[in-house]
C-alpha positions in Angstrom: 70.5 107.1 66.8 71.5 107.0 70.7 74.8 106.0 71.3 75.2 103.0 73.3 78.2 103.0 76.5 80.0 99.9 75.8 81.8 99.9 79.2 82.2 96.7 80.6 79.7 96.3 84.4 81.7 95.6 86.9 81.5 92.4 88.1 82.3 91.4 92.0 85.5 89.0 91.8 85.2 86.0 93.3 87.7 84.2 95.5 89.8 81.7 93.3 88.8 79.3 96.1 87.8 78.4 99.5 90.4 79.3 102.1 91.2 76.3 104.3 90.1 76.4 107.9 93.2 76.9 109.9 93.7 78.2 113.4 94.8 81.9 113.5 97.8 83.9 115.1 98.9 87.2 115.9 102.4 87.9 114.3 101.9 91.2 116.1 99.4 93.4 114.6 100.1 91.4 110.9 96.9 88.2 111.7 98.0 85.4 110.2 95.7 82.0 109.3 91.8 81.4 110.3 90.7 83.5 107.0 92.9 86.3 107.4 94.1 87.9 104.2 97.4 86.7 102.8 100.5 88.2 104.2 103.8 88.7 102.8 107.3 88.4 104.4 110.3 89.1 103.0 114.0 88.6 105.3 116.8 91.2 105.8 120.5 90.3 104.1 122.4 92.6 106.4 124.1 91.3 110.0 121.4 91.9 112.4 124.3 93.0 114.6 124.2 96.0 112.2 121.4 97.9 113.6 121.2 100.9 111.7 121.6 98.8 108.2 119.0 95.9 109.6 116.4 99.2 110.6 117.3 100.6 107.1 116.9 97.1 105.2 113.3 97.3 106.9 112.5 100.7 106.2 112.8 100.0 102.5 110.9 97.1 102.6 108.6 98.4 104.9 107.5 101.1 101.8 107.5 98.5 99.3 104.8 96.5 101.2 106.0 93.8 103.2 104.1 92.8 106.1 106.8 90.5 107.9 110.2 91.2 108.2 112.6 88.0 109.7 115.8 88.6 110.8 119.1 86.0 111.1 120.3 85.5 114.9 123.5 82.8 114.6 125.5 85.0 117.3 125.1 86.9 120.2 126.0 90.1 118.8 122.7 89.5 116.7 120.9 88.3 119.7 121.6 91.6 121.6 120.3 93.7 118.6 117.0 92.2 118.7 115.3 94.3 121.2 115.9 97.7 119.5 115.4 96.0 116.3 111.8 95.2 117.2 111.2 97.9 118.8 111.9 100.3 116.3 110.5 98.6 113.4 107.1 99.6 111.4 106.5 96.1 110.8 106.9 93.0 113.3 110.1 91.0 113.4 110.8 87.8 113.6 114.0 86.1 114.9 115.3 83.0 112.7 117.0 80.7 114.9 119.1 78.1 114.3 121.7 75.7 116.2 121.8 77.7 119.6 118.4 77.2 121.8 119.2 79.9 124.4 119.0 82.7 121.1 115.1 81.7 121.2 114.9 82.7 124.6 117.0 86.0 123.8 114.5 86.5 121.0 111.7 85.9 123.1 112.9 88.4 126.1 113.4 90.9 123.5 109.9 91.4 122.2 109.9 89.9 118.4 106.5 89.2 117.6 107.5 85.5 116.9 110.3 83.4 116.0 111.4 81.0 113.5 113.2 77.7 115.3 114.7 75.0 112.5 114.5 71.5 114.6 116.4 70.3 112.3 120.0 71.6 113.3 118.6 72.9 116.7 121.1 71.2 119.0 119.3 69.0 121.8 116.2 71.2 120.7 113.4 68.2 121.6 114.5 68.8 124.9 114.7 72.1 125.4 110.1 72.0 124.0 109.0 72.4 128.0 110.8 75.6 128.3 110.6 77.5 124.8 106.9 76.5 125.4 106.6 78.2 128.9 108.3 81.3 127.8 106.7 81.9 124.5 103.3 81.6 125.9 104.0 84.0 128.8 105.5 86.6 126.1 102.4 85.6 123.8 104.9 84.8 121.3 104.2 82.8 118.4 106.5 79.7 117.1 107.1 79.2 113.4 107.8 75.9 113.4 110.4 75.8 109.2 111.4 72.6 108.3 113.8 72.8 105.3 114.8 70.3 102.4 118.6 71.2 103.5 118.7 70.9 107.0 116.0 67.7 107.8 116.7 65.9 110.9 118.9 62.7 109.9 116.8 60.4 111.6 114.6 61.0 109.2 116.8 61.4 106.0 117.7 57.8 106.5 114.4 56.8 107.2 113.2 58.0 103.9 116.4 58.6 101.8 116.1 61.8 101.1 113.6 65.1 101.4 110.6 63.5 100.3 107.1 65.6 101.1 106.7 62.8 103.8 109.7 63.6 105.6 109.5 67.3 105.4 105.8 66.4 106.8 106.9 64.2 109.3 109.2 66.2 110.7 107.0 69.3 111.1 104.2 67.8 112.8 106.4 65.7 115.2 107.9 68.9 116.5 104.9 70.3 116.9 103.3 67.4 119.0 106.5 68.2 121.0 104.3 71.7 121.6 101.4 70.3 121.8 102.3 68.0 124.7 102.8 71.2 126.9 99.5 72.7 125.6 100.9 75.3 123.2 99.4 75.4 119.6 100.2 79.3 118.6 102.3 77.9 116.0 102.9 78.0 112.4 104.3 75.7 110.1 106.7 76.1 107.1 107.9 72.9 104.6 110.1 74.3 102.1 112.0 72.4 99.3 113.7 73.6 96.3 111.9 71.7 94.2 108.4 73.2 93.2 106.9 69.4 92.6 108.1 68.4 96.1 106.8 71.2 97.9 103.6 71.8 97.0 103.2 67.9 97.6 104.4 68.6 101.0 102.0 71.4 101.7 99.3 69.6 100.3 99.8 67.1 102.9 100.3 69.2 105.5 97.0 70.7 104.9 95.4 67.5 105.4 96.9 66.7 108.5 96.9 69.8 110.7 95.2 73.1 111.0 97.8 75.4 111.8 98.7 78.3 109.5 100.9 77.4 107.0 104.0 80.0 105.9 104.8 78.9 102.1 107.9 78.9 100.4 110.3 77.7 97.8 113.6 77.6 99.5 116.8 78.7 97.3 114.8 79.4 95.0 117.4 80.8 92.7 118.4 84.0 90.9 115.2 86.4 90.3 114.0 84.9 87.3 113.9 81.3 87.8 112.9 82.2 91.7 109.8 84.4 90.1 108.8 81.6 88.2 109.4 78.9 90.9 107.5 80.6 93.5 104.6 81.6 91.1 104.1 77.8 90.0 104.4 77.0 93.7 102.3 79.3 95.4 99.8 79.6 92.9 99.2 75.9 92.7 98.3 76.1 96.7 97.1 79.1 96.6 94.6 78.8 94.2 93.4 75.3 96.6 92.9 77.8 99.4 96.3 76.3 101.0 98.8 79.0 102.1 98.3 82.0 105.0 101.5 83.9 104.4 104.1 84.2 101.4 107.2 84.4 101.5 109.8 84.7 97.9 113.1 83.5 98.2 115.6 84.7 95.7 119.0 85.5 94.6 118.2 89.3 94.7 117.6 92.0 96.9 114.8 91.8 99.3 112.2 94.1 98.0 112.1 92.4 95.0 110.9 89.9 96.9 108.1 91.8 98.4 107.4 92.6 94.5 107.2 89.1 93.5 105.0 88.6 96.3 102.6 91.1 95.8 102.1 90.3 92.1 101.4 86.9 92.9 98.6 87.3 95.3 97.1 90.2 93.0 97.3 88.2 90.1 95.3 85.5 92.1 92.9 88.0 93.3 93.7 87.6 97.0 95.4 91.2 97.3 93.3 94.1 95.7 95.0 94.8 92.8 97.2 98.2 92.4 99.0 98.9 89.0 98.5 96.6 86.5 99.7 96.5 82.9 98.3 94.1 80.2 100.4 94.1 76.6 100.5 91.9 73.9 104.2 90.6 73.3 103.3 92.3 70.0 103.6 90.5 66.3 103.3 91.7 62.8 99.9 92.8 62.9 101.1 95.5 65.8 101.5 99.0 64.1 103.0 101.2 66.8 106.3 100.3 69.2 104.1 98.7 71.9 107.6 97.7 74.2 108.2 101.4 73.7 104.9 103.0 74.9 103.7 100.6 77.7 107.5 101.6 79.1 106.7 105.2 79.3 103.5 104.6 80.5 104.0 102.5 83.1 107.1 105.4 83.9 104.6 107.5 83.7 102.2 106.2 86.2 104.5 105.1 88.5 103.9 106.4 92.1 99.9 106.4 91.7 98.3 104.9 94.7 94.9 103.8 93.1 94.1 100.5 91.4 93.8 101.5 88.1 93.6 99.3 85.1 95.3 101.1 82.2 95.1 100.1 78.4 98.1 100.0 75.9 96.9 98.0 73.1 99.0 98.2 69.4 96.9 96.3 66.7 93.2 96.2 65.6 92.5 92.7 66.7 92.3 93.0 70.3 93.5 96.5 70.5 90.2 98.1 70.9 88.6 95.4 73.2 90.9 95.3 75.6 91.3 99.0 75.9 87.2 99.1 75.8 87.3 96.8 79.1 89.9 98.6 81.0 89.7 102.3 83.5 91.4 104.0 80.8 93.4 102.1 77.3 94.4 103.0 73.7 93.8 101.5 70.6 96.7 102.5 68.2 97.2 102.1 64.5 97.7 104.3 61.5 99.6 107.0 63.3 97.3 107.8 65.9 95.4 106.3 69.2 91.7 106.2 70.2 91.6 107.1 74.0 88.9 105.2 76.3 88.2 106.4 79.7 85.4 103.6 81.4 84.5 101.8 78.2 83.8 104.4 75.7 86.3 106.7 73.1 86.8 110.2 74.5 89.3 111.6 72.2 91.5 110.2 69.2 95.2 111.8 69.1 98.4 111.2 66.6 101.0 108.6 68.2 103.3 111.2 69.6 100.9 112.2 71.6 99.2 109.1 73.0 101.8 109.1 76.4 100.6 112.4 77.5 97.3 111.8 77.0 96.9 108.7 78.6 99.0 109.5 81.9 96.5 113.0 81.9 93.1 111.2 82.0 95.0 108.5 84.4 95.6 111.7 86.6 91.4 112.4 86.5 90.6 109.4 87.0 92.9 109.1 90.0 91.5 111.7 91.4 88.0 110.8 91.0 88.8 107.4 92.8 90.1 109.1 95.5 87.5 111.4 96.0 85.0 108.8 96.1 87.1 106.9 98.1 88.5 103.7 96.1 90.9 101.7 98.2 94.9 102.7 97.6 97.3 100.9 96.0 99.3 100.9 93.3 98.0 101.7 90.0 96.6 98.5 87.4 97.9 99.3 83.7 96.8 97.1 81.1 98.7 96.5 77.7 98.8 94.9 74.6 
């Protein structure tokens, strides 16, 4: 009898939904809005001042993926930095201002490839539209235009009470008529809350009522785990609307986590190609191997790949061989030993002690084979249960 391959055919992925039609801008190179892919931003935690910490903050983010880097500018010491700042980073900068108008200007003269103005807690900053206006569209600058839940204009606190996803709305689009009255629309629009509920009301608003590119974000989101898990409801609730052109995850921990968080979410959501990936069962008593254990020294193991590859680590009978079937390359453990697949079909059946090596060897072939036939990079996609 002729075996039959049981690989699963691969199927194109479809996009989780239609993008909505926004105007786009150039944050440098990094395109952001009118159906570009979704970017991610992260923000530096050392004084800007600091230049040699600030272009080392960057570098490090830089390698882990981010495509935006802002950087704080509250004096003039950080103002002055700007210039070699931008000019010496991989990745385009932004300038966050807040409270001093003439910093935008510095920030402007000094080549960031957009900035970040909070009208808000701008002082006198409605009248000072005309000029920022005039000078960002002679520098081709863009103008993020990031409303916060924290700083809202009091006008309009009173007016509503509190943060509402009106207000946060309100406020955002009156600032940018203030633009718009001197003919300048390369803008983009942030409304962040705390609250996960509030903001994606807010954006979903937004959406309705303008098409500039919008910059999502859950603002203080907290320490890493409840930030994660903030951000993910958040931005995978808009994202998965087609609302949102660029990410960026606010948490309690250093910025490359960030970028991490970010990255996950847009893979998981299929709008980044996805690099590694690993799918595990959270085990139970069927389980007959240390499945924590392996998928750990596996994912060790791989780490450093630069392929999306989908690897298997499966520990019972029930979905074990299933899942590891569907994947690049999986094992199906049990009794003492593992049953290797490579594409859908068993290659080779080894004792538990050696199913690590194994695995990480035919992830090393099949890495190699990708690249040679010229797979797009990224980091590798390990699957395990």
């Amino acid at each position: 009898m002729t075996a039959i391959p049981l690989g699963v055919p691969e199927v194109p992925v479809r996009p989780i939904a239609e993008r909505r039609v926004s105007r786009r801008i150039q944050v440098g190179p990094v395109a952001v809005g009118g159906g570009a892919p979704v970017s991610v931003q992260s923000m530096t935690t050392t004084r800007t001042s600091d230049v040699g910490a600030t272009l080392q903050q960057i570098a490090e983010l830089t390698a882990s993926g981010c495509q935006i880097v802002r950087v704080a500018c509250p004096t003039q010491d950080d103002a002055d930095a700007l210039a070699t700042i931008a000019r010496k980073s991989q990745i385009p900068v932004i300038a966050d201002i807040h409270f001093q108008p003439k910093y935008v200007f510095a920030a402007i003269e000094a080549g960031c490839a957009a900035v970040r103005v909070n009208p808000g807690n701008i002082k006198q900053f409605d009248d000072r539209v005309k000029e920022i206006a005039r000078a960002a569209r002679d520098h081709g600058t863009p103008i993020r235009i990031g409303v916060n839940a924290g700083s809202l204009d009091r006008r309009l606190l009173q007016k509503y009470g509190k943060a509402t996803p009106e207000a946060l709305v309100e406020s955002a689009l009156w600032e940018a008529s203030l633009f718009e009255e001197h003919d300048f629309r390369d803008i983009k629009i942030s409304v962040k809350h705390n609250d996960p509920v509030v903001m994606i009301e807010a954006y979903r608003q937004l959406a309705e009522q303008c098409d500039y590119p919008l910059h999502l974000g859950v603002t203080e989101a907290g320490p890493a785990f409840q930030g994660t898990i903030k951000s993910a409801v958040a931005f995978g609730a808009l994202l998965s609307r087609g609302i949102g052109d660029t990410i960026r995850v606010s948490l309690s921990a250093p910025p490359v986590e960030e970028v991490k968080v970010g990255i996950q979410i847009l893979e998981s959501l299929g709008l980044r190609q996805r690099g590694l990936e690993i799918v595990s069962c959270p085990s139970c008593g069927r389980a007959q191997v240390d499945v924590y254990k392996l998928a750990e020294e596996v994912t060790a193991g791989l780490e450093g790949m630069e392929v999306p590859l989908r690897v298997a680590v499966m520990g019972c009978v029930v979905n074990g061989p299933g899942e590891a079937r569907e994947a690049d390359l999986g094992v199906a453990s049990g009794n003492g030993k593992g049953q290797i697949f490579v594409k859908g079909e068993v290659v080779k059946t080894v004792p538990e002690s050696k199913i690590v090596e194994t695995l990480i060897d035919e992830a090393m072939k099949l890495a190699a084979q990708m690249e040679q036939d010229g797979v797009g990079s990224g980091e590798p996609a390990v699957t395990v249960s």
